[in-house]
N, C-alpha and C positions, 0 to 999 in steps of 0.2 A: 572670497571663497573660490578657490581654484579646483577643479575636479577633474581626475585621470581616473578613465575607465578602458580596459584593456582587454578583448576575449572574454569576456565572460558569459561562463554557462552555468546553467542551473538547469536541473531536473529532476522532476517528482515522480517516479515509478521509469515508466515508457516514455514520458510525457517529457518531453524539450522546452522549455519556458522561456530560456534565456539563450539565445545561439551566437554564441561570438559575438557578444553587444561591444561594442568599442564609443566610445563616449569622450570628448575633449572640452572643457570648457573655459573661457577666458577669466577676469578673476571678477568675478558676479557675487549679487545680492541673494538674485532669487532666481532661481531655475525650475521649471514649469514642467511637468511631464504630460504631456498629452496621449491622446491613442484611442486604438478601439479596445472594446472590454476582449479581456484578454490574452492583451500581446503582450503582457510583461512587466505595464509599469509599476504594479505593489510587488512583482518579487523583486524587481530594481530597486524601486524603495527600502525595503527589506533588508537587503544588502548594504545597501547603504548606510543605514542605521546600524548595521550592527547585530542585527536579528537573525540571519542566517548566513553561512557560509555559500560559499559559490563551488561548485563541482571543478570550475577551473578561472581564472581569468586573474586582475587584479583589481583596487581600487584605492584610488592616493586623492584624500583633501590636504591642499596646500601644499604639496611634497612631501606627506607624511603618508606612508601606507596603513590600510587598516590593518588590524592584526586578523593572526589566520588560528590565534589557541585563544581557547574560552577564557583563561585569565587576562588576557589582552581586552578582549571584546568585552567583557564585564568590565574594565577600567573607563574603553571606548564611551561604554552605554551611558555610563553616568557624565558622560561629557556634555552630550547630544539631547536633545526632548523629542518623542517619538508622539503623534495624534494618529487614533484611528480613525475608521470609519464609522462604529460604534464607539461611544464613550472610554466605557471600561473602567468607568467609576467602581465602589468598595461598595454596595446598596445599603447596607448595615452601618458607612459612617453617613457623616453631615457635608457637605461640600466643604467648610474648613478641615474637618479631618483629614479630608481626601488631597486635601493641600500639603499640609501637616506631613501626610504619612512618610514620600519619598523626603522632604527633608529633612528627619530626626531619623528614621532607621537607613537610609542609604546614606544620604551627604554628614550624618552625627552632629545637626546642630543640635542645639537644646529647644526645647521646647518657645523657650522663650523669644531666643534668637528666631526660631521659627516664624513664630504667630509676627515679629515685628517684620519679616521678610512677607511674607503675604499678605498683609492691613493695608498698602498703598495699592497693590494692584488689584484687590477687591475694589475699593473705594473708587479708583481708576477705571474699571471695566464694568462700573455701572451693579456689581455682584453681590455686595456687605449685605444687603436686605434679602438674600440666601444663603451667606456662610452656615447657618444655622440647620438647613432643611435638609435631609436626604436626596439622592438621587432620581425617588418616584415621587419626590411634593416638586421636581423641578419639569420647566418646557425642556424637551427636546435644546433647542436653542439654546439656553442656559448649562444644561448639561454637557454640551461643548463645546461651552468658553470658561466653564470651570475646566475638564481635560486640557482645553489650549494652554490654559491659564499653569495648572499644575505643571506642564510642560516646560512652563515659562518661566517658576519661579526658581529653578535648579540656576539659573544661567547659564544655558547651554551656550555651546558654541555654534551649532545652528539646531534648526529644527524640522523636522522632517512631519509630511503631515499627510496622510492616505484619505482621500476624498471625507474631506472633514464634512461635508455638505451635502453628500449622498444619503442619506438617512430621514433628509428636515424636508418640511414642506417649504415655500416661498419665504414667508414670511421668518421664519428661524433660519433660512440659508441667511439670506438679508445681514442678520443679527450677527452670524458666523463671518460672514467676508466682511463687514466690515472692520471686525475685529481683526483680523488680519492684516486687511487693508491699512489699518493704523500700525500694528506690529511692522510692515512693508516699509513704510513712510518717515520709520523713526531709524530704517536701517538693520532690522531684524536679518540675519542670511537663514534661508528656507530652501527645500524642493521640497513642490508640493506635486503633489497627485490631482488633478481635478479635471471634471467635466464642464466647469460653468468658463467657458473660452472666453467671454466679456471680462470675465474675471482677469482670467488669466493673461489674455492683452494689456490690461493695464499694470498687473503687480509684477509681469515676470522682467527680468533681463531678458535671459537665454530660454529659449522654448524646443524641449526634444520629444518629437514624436516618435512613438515606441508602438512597433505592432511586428507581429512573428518574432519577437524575441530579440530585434533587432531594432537601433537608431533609424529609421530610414529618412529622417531628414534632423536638422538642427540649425540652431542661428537665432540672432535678434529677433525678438516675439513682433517688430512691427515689419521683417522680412519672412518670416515662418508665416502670418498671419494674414499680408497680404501681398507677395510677391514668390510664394516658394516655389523653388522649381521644380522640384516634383512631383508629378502629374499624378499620383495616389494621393500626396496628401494635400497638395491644393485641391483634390476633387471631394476627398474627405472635410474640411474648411467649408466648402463651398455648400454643402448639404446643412450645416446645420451654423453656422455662423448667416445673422441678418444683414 
């Protein structure tokens, strides 16, 4: 996963989010978005995915630019698997439905084809004894690693994922990064959003911290982590990493 990011701004009313972000990266697994709450990194996300357009700038995976018309970006979307920070399950289905859904009405498999596309990665991720349940008979925890999950069974080309762990208490983060952690390990290509930095030292390639809207440092996650040269974000590092 090769990423060109070029100028890019975004802005909500008055408000500048994004100011000339410029963004290079080598050809990587996983790229890690660090920051303080913020400076930018879910409208970067954002963008990236496919969900909003940019006021100005560009953005190329692989040498391929995203597109800039809605017919484009809805081709894009169904590429890509997008996690939030809240679930964003259907409450009214069952977790296999919520599975089920984007592949028979977005991708047109059949139902059948469906259900044998999602059977190994329930059974895989520990799930099958909730395909059955609703979204309010499930933990926090469970709830998004069926969202990962659904994510995951489109076959995306990577996957984009906004503080999948912000929500859960210890013990359901736990549940979530490791999930991950193995998605990581088998080769999955990701940018993720996150706050948990142990985390993130271990799963990312590239590590870009993001605050005013702007890259203000980037590099290998065990050069960003413990030799960056720039004295905000190693002093930021340094505050909350043990």
């Amino acid at each position: 996963m090769n990423l060109v990011v070029e100028g890019l701004v975004q802005r909500f009313g008055d408000a500048t989010v994004l100011d000339g972000l410029d963004l290079r990266t080598g050809d990587i697994r996983a790229l890690v978005l660090v920051g303080p709450s913020g400076g930018g990194k879910t409208t970067l996300l954002r963008i990236l995915a496919g969900l909003d357009l940019p006021v100005a700038g560009s953005v190329a995976f692989d040498g391929v630019a995203l597109p800039r018309e809605e017919t484009g970006l809805r081709a894009y979307r169904r590429r890509v698997g997008t996690v939030f920070q809240s679930w964003n399950l259907f409450p009214h289905l069952s977790a296999l439905e919520n599975l089920l859904l984007p592949l028979v009405h977005v991708h047109g498999l059949s139902r059948a084809a469906a259900l044998a596309r999602v059977r190994g990665p329930l059974e895989r991720f520990r799930l099958a004894a909730e395909a059955g349940k609703r979204p309010a008979q499930l933990s926090g925890g469970q709830k998004q690693r069926i969202a990962i999950l659904r994510a995951l069974v489109v076959d995306p080309q990577r996957l984009f994922l906004d503080e999948p762990t912000s929500a859960l208490d210890p013990e359901m983060t736990a549940e979530v990064l490791e999930m991950i952690g193995e998605l990581s390990r088998e080769g999955t290509r990701f940018v993720l959003v996150t706050h948990e930095m142990a985390f993130a030292r271990r799963v990312a390639d590239e590590v870009a911290f993001v605050a005013e809207g702007k890259v203000l440092a980037h590099g290998p996650a065990t050069t960003m982590f413990d030799a960056c040269p720039v004295p905000r974000v190693r002093d930021f590092f340094s505050r909350i990493l043990p």
